[in-house]
C-alpha positions as CSV (number, residue, x, y, z in Angstrom):
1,X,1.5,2.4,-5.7
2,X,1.3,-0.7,-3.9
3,X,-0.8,-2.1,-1.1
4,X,0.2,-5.7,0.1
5,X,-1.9,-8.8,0.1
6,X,-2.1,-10.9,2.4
7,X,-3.0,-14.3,4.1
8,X,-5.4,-14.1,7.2
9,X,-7.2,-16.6,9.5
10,X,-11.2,-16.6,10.1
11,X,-12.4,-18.5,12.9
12,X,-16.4,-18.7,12.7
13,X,-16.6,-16.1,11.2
14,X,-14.7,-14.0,13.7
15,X,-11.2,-12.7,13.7
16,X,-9.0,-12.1,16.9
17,X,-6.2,-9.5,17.2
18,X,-3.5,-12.6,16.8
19,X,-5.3,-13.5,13.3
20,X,-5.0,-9.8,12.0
21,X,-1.7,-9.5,12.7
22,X,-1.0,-12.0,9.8
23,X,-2.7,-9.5,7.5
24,X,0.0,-8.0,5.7
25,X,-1.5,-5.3,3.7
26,X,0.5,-2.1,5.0
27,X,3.7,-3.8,3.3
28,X,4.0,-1.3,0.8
29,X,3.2,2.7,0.8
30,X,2.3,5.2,-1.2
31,X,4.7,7.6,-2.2
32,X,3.0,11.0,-2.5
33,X,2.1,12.5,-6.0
34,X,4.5,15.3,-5.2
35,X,7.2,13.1,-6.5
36,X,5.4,12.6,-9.8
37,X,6.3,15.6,-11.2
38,X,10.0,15.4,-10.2
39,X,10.6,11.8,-11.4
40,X,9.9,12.3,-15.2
41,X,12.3,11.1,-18.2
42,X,15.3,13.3,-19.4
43,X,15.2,15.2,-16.0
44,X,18.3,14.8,-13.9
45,X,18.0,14.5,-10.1
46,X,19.5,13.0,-6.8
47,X,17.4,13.6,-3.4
48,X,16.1,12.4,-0.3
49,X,12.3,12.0,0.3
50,X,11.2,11.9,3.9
51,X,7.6,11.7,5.3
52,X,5.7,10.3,7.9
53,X,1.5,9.4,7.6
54,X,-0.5,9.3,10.0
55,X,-4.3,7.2,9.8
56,X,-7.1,7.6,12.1
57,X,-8.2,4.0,11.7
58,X,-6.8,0.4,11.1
59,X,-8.3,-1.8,8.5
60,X,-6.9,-4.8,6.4
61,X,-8.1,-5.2,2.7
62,X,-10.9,-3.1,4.0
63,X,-11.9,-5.1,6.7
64,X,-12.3,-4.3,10.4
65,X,-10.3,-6.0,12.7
66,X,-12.5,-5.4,15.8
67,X,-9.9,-2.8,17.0
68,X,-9.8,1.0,16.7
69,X,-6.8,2.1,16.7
70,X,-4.4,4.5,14.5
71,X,-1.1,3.7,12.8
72,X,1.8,5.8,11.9
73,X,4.3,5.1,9.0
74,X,7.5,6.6,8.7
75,X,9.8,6.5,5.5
76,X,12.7,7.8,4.1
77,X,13.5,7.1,0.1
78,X,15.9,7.8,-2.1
79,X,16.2,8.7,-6.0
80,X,18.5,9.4,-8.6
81,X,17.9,9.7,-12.0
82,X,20.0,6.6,-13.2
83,X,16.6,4.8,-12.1
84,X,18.0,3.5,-9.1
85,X,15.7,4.0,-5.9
86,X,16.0,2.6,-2.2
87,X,13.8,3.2,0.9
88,X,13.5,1.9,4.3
89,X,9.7,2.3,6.2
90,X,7.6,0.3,9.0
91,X,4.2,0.8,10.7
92,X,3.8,1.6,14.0
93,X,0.1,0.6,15.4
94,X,-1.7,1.5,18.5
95,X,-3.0,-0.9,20.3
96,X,-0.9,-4.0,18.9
97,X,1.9,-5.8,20.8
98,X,4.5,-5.3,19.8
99,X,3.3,-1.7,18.5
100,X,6.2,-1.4,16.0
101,X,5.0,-4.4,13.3
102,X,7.9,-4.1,11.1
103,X,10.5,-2.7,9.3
104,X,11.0,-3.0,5.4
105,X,14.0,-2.2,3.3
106,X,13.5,-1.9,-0.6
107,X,15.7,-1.9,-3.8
108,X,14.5,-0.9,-7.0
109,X,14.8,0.6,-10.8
110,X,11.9,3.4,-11.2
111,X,11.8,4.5,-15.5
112,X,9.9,5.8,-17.7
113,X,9.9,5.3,-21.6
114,X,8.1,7.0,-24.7
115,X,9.1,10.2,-26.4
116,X,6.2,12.1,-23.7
117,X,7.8,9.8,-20.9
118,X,3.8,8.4,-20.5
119,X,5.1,4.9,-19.8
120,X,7.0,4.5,-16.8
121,X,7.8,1.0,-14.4
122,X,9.4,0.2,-11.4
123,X,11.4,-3.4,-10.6
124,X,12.0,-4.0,-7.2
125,X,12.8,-6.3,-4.2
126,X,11.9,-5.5,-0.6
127,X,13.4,-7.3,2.8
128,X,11.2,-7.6,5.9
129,X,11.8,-7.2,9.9
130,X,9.1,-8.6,11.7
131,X,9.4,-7.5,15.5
132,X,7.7,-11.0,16.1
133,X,9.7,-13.3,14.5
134,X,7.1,-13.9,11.6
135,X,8.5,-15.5,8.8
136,X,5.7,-16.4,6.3
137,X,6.4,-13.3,3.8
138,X,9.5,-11.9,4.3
139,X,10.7,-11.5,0.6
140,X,9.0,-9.2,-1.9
141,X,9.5,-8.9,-5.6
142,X,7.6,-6.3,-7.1
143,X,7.0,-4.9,-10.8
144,X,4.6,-2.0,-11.6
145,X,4.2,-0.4,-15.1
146,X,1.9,2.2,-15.0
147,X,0.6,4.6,-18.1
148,X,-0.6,8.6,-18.2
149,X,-1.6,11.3,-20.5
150,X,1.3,13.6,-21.6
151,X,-0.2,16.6,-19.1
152,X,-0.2,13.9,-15.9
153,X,-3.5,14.8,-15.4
154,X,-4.9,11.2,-16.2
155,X,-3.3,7.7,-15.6
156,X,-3.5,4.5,-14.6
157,X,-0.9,1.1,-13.6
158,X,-0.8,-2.3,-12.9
159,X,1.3,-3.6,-9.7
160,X,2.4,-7.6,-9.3
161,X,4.1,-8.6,-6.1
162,X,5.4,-12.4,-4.9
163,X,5.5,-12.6,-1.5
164,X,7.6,-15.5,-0.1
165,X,9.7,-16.9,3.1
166,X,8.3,-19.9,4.8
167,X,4.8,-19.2,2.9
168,X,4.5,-18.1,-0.4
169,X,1.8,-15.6,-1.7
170,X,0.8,-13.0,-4.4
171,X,-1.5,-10.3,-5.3
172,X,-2.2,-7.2,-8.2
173,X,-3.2,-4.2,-7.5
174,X,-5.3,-2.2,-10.6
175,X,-5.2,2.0,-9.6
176,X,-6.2,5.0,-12.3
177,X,-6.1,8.0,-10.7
178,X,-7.4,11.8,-12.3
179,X,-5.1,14.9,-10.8
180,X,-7.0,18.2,-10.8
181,X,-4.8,21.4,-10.1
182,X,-6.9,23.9,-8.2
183,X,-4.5,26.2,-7.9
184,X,-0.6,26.2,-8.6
185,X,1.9,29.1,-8.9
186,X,5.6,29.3,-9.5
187,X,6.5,28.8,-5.2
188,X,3.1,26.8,-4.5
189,X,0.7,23.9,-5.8
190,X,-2.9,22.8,-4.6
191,X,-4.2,19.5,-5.9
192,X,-6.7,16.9,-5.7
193,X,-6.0,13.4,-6.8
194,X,-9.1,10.9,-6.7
195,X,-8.0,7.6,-7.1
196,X,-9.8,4.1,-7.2
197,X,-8.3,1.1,-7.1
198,X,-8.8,-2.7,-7.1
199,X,-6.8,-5.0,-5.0
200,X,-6.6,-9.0,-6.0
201,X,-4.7,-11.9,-4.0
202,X,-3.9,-15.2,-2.9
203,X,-5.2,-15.7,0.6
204,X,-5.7,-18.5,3.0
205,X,-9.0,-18.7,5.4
206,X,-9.1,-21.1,8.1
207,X,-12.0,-22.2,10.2
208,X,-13.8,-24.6,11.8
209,X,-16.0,-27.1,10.7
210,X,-18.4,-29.5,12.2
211,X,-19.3,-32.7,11.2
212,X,-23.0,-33.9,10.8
213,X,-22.1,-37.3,11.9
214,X,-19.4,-36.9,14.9
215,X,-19.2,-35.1,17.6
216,X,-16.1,-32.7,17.0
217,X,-14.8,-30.0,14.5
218,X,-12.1,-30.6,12.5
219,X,-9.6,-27.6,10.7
220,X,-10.9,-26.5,6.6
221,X,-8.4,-24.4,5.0
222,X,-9.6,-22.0,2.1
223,X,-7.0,-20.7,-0.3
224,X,-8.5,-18.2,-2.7
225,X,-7.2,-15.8,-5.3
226,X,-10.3,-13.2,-5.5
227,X,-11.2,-9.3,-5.4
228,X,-10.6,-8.3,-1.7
229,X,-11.1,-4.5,-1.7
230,X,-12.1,-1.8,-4.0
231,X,-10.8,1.1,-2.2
232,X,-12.0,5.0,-3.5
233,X,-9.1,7.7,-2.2
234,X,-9.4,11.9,-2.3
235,X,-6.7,13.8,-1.2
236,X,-5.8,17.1,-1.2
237,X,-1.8,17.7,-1.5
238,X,-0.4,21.1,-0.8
239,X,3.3,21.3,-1.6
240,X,5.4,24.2,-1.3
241,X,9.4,24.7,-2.0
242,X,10.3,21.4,-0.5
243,X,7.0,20.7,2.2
244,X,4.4,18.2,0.9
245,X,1.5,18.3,2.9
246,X,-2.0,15.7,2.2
247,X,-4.9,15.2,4.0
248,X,-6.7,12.3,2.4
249,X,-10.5,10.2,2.7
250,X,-10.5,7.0,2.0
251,X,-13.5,4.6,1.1
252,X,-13.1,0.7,1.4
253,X,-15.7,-1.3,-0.4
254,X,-14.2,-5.1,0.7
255,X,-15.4,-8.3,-1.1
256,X,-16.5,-11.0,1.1
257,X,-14.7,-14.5,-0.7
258,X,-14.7,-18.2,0.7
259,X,-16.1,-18.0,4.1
260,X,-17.0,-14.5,4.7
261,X,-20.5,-13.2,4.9
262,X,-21.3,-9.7,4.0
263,X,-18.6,-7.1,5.2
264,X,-19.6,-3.6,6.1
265,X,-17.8,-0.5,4.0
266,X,-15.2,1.1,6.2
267,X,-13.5,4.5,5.6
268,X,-11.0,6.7,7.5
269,X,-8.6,9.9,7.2
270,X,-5.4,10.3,5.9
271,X,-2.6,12.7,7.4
272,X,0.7,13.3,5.5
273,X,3.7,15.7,6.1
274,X,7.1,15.0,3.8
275,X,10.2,16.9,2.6
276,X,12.8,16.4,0.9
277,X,16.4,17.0,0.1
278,X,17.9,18.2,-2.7
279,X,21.2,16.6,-3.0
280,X,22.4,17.7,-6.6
281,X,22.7,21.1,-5.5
């Protein structure tokens, strides 16, 4: 529901591999809409959810970093129908050293309220591992409340995140999604889920600046809380017995704030197999 904001350096108007690595926006991952229909009010379960996606293309808030390259994520949750929830994930990236960025571990308390259980939030905290020793986020806490039509066919949330460690930042993140069941029977279900979403944060832009009168540049820092990415999702989820299978297209629209100049759309595709475990039988 999620996807994490972050704090990034622009120098002239030109980004290195070093200054993207800052860019945090992988810090959070989308369960798939498989588990939707599981994790409803009044429903008792207990299982293991296990997946891994994999994306043709790296961007951050929508933005190229000047590398192709894919990334992997791993992640393996767990839910019970007291509302408690836990899951530990990372991202593993092509091209970038160290290729395994980090490692995340997150506690939370997933409900829903309402006599058609249309309401439902999630309060959480999440831990992070950087494999460089980064240290500006590496604290999370994380509320989400999120509203639907009694047939989960429509719906829409709000998430809020606080990042802090040595550096402190925070972003919201607007999605409403629309779920369209092509075809679903009682041992299989096809589905389409376009979503579009709106992601907001606090960032920091650094660059250099010269001065009319002297002969050297001196170091402006930007901090901004603005629209960075408007981001347009299709995918198409098969699930069957305990498979979940999605192939997804994804459409970045990213808003050039403080020093940017105009930034290109960017899009890419979406692979994702999970499974899960049904530990109440």
């Amino acid at each position: 529901m999620l996807t994490i904001a972050t704090s990034f350096c622009s120098y002239a108007q030109e980004r290195t591999d070093e200054d993207i690595d800052v860019i945090l926006d992988d810090l959070f991952f989308n369960d798939s809409q498989f588990l939707d229909e599981l994790i409803e009010g009044g429903n008792s379960y207990n299982f293991i959810y296990t997946s891994l996606a994999y994306n043709n293309n790296t961007y951050f808030s929508g933005r190229d970093s000047g590398t192709d390259q894919f990334n992997m994520i791993p992640q393996i949750s767990y839910y019970h129908s007291s509302g408690f929830n836990a899951s530990i994930s990372g991202v593993y990236y092509q091209n970038f050293d160290p290729h395994w960025d980090f490692t995340s571990v997150s506690l939370g308390y997933l409900n829903t309220l309402g006599k058609t259980n249309s309401f439902i939030y999630n309060f959480g905290y999440t831990k992070y591992f950087y494999s460089d020793d980064f240290d500006d986020f590496t604290n999370s806490i994380d509320l989400s409340i999120g509203l639907r039509n009694k047939k989960r066919t429509l719906g829409t949330s709000i998430a809020a995140s606080y990042l802090f460690g040595t550096d402190e930042s925070y972003q919201l993140v607007s999605s409403s999604f629309a779920r369209v069941n092509l075809v679903r029977k009682p041992n299989f279900a096809l589905r389409l889920r376009p979503t579009l979403s709106l992601i907001l944060a606090k960032q920091e832009f650094t660059y250099w600046q010269r001065f009319r009168t002297r002969p050297f540049l001196r170091t402006v820092v930007n901090t901004v809380f603005d629209l960075l990415n408007t981001q347009v999702s299709i995918p198409i989820n098969f699930t069957t017995k305990s498979w979940d299978f999605e192939l997804g297209y994804y459409l970045n629209i990213p808003n050039a704030v403080a020093n940017e100049s105009d930034l290109p759309t960017t899009s890419f595709f979406s692979l994702s197999i999970g499974y899960l475990f049904d530990l109440s039988k």
